[in-house]
Phi, psi and omega in degrees: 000147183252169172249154095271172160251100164283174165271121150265148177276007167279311201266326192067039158204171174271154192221146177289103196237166155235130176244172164241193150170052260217054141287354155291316174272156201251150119109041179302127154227087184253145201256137180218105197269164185250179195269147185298167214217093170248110204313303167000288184282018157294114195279211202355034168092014172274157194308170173261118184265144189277358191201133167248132171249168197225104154290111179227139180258079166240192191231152165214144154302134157325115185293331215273338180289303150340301205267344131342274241243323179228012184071161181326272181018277169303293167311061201253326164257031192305143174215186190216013160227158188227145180293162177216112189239155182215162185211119178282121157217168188259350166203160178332120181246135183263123188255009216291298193284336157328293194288322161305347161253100215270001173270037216265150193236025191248343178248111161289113157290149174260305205194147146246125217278131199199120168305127193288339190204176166059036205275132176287153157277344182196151162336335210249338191232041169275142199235118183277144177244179184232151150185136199240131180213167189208132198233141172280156184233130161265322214250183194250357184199157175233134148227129139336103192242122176248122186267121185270123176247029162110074152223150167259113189198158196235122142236157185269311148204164197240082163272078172236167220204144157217172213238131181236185164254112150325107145006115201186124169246145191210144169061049190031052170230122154288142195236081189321145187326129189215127142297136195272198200272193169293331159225224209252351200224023171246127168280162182232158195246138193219114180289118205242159199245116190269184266219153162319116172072052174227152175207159164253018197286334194311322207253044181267164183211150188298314179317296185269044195277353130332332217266143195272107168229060134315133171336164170191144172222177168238146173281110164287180155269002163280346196101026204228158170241145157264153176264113165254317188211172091123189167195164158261161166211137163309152187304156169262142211122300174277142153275163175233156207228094195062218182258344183256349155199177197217113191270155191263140192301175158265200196292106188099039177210179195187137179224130187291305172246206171259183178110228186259353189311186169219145186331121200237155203279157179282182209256167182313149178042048168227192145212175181218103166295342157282113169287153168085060175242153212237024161175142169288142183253147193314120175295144184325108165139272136027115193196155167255168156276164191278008169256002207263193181234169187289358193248026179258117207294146166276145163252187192221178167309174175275175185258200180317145168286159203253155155047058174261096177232198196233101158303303199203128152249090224235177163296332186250002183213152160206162184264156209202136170207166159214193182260173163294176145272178188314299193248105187273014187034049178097340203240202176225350160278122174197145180198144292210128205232119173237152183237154158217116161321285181259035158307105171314182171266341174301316183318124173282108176252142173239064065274172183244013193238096205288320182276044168167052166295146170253350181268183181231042147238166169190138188244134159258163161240165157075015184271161188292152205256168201019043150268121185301140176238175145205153175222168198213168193185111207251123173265128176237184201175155195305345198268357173328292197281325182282350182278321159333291186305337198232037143069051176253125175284346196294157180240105184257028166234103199280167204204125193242148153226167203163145170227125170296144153342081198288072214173208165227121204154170152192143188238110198245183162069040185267171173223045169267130157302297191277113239240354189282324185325303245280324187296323206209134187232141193212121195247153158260125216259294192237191162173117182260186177287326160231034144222152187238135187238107173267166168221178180185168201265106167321144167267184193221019152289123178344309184321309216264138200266153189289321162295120185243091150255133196265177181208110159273128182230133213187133222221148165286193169292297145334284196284356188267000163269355180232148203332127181280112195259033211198119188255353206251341183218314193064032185045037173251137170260138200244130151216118216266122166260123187254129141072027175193144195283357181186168209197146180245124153228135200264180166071037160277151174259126195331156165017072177221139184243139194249151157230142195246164174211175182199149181212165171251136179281148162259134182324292193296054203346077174228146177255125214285189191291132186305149187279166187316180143309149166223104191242139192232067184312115217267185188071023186216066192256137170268130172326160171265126149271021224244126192270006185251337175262151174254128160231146179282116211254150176219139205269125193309153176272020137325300149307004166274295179322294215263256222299335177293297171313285179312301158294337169287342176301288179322298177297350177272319194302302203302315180317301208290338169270342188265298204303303214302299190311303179293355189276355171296308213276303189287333158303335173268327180273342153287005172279346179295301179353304221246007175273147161295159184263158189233141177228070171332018166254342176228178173257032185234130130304128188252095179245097182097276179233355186261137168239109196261139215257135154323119208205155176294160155208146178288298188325159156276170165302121168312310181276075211293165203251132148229198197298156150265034234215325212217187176258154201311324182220118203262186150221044184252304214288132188293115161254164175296154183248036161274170184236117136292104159291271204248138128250114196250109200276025167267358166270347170243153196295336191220117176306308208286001172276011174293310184305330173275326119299348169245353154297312161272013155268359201219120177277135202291344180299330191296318194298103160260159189255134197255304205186113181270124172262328193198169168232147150258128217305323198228000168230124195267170165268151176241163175253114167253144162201142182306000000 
């Protein structure tokens, strides 16, 4: 074998190839070895391959053209085909004495390699062939051997290769790049990894609850992947996005189960403060039953039963009804749960089934005559008891006190809760800056003994909002009133609001029930009428605010219209001012330090007449619409009040001299008209 360069007629350059062509001598055997080939030594995370394939690109001569060419003769070992051999090891082999032995059995034949067609005859008609072939590897390295036995022939090129599966993800399972098996009819089985927020758990079965059921495809030998079992699904929480990944839903969205769904908005009164959440959680207040599914709105308890009052009231019974409440919370179930704390076991209830009323009445019996109750009264629903367990603080509960009746009677139809109230009408009388005069009604129930003691009790407003740290007063200040209908209560603090109560002992010395709220601000007092009580009169801020505020406006106006006038007034006596002065006692016009002597004149007036309002020419001025025929300015003693009454009605452009009638030493007369 030779190294030469040849021409390819492909490439159009020449290439470094090796030939032979070693037809003359009998019994030719040349060995042409390629450099080992190590399976081993595969980079960048590629598979190790289990088959090798071999490309070769050679050209071979016509034997018949030879022989032509060197004669029968010469031509004696011409062949037309050449061996192609491989030899497996695990590390570098000197082949030197291998090949000189040529029975040597360790070079495995592949093939013997033979142009299928187009063996050229001359430079001019060369046809280059391919041919591919492929041997299994056992060992960690190959080497590639070519034999020449009298044959002519170039190869051109060598190409070896082996064939994987591609890297590839499907059914949200990844599957690594995998080489193919070793031999031409085998596969290989591949176990696939499913994708970020996926599992294959879905497809366990209690029988197989061991069994590995990852997704697995097969590696063909073409390179090709088949689908054999199993797949992933997305996490519940997650989407799936085609087949290759699974996005986590977003935020105020929830996806429940595995698979292929898609994200669903939460359901009422919930929320998913989170991505990728696989239920909405209930908002403070809120609850599912442990039987509900995740896709189910939360609801909540019912609110208060409405209207809880007293119908008929007798000494030994009384009827009690409501309404539904505002709200059931979402659900469609409700019913009615009543307590009375301090009830014997003699008391009679009518429905009798007290933890699960459906109606919204209930009649007690048997009850004690003039004894104080409280009862109590809860509207429910299936979330009660599990709302219970997890401690909900809401207060559902409406709460009645009420006394029977002492006596012989009966008293129906009040729409009060509190039912004593009915006994004490609590009035407000005054209100000072620091006392309050309540007054109220004797009751005229049998029940109440002729010595009448009352109990006033009373709080700010303020304290009456903040937490009671006291079960016993409840941060009410108390006062017992003997044998009288109304009562002062001093010692307040100014423009503060109180609520007051008033209540009565009853003969069996228990005291019935406090009367509504009475609420009152003191620094806000109505006359008294009572000529024996003192009241403190205090000046409303009203006058700060309103009356105050008004008279000083007013009184600045007035200022301010008095000064504007006289300054009207002394602004008109300086426009006469501003006239030459005239004097009727003599016969000269004086105008500055010059003295001009009377004479007829023709001319108009120099000195135009103005306004005393203005300026010599105003054209803002209003004139009058009467007609002055004559003035004769010898009837008044000083010419300038003639200017002074007929100047501001006669704009001075009007005034013309008509006809001189007469002279006068220090004026002449006009005739004005308008």
């Amino acid at each position: 074998w030779q190294e030469e360069s040849l021409p390819l007629p492909e490439d159009d350059i020449n290439s470094r190839s090796y030939v032979t062509c070693d037809v003359r001598r009998p019994f030719v055997d040349n060995w042409l070895q390629l450099p080992l080939i190590r399976s081993d030594n595969i980079s960048n995370g590629h598979p190790v391959p289990n088959r090798l394939w071999i490309d070769i690109a050679f050209t071979s001569r016509d034997c018949r053209q030879l022989k032509i060419e060197y004669s029968e003769r010469d031509a004696v070992t011409c062949k037309e085909t050449f061996g192609l051999y491989y030899y497996e090891t695990d590390s570098a082999v000197d082949f030197t004495a291998v090949i000189r032995n040529k029975n040597n059995p360790t070079f495995r034949p592949i093939d013997q390699i033979a142009a299928d067609s187009g063996r050229f005859t001359g430079s001019h008609d060369v046809a280059i062939h391919r041919e591919v072939r492929n041997v299994p590897l056992t060992k960690k390295g190959v080497y590639f051997a070519f034999r020449d036995q009298g044959t002519c022939v170039s190869i051109l090129k060598v190409k070896i290769f082996y064939l994987i599966c591609n890297e590839t993800i499907s059914h949200f399972a990844r599957f690594p790049s995998t080489a193919v098996g070793p031999n031409l009819t085998s596969v290989v089985k591949v176990k696939g990894q499913c994708v970020a927020h996926s599992t294959s758990d879905i497809f366990r079965t209690p029988s197989y609850a061991l069994t590995d059921n990852r997704p697995q495809q097969i590696c063909k030998a073409d390179g090709q992947w088949d689908l054999l079992s199993g797949a992933c699904q997305c996490l519940p929480g997650y989407r799936s996005e085609g087949q290759s990944a699974c996005i986590p839903c977003p935020i105020n969205t929830y996806k429940e189960a595995l698979g292929f769904g898609t994200c669903q908005t939460c359901p009422p009164a919930s929320h998913a403060p989170n991505n990728g959440s696989s239920y909405c959680q209930c908002i403070p207040g809120y609850y599912r039953l442990h039987e509900d599914s995740k896709s189910t709105p939360c609801t909540t308890l019912p609110s208060k039963p409405l209207n809880f009052k007293i119908d008929r009231l007798s000494e030994n019974d009384v009827q009690l009804s409501w309404i539904e409440p505002k709200s059931r919370g979402g659900r469609r179930e409700l019913w009615y749960k009543f307590e009375c704390k301090n009830c014997p076991s003699t008391i009679v209830f009518e429905p009798s089934n007290l933890n699960r009323l459906n109606s919204t009445q209930i009649r007690l019996s048997n009850l004690a005559p003039g004894k104080s109750y409280v009862v109590r009264l809860t509207a429910q629903n299936d979330l009660s008891i599990q709302a219970s367990s997890n401690n909900f603080d809401r207060d559902l509960t409406e709460i009645l006190r009420f006394t029977t009746y002492y006596g012989h009677g009966t008293i129906s139809g009040t729409k009060h809760s509190n039912f004593s109230s009915q006994f004490l009408q609590v009035e407000l009388d005054h209100v000072t800056e620091d006392r309050v005069v309540l007054t109220w009604h004797k009751s005229q129930s049998p029940t109440v003994d002729k010595n009448d003691v009352y109990q006033i009790r009373y709080k700010s407003k303020s304290a009456d909002n903040q937490p009671v740290k006291s079960n016993i007063s409840d941060g009410y200040a108390s006062i017992r009133v003997d044998n009288k209908t109304s009562a002062v209560v001093k010692n307040l603090s100014d423009d503060t609001t109180y609520i007051f109560q008033v209540r009565q002992l009853l003969p069996n010395n228990d005291w019935g029930l406090w009367s509504s709220k009475l609420m009152a601000k003191t620094n806000f007092a109505k006359p008294l009428d009572r000529p024996s009580e003192k009241m403190d009169l205090t000046i409303s801020p009203f006058f700060y605010t309103i009356v105050l505020p008004v008279i000083v406006v007013i009184t600045m106006s007035a200022i301010a219209y008095f000064y504007r006038s006289s300054k009207t007034k002394r602004r008109k006596f300086r426009c006469f001012n501003t006239n030459p002065h005239m004097d009727y006692k003599k016969y000269s016009l004086e105008i500055g330090n010059s003295t001009i002597e009377s004479r007829e004149s023709q001319n108009t007036i120099r000195q135009p007449l103005r306004p005393c309002f203005g300026p010599p020419v105003a054209p803002q001025v209003r004139f009058a619409q009467e007609f002055v025929p004559y003035v004769d300015p010898s009837t008044y003693e000083n010419p300038e009040n003639v200017l002074h009454q007929f100047a501001p009605i006669i704009h001075p452009s009007r005034v013309q001299i008509l006809e001189t009638i007469g002279e006068v030493p220090a004026l002449f007369p006009l005739i004005l008209q308008r």
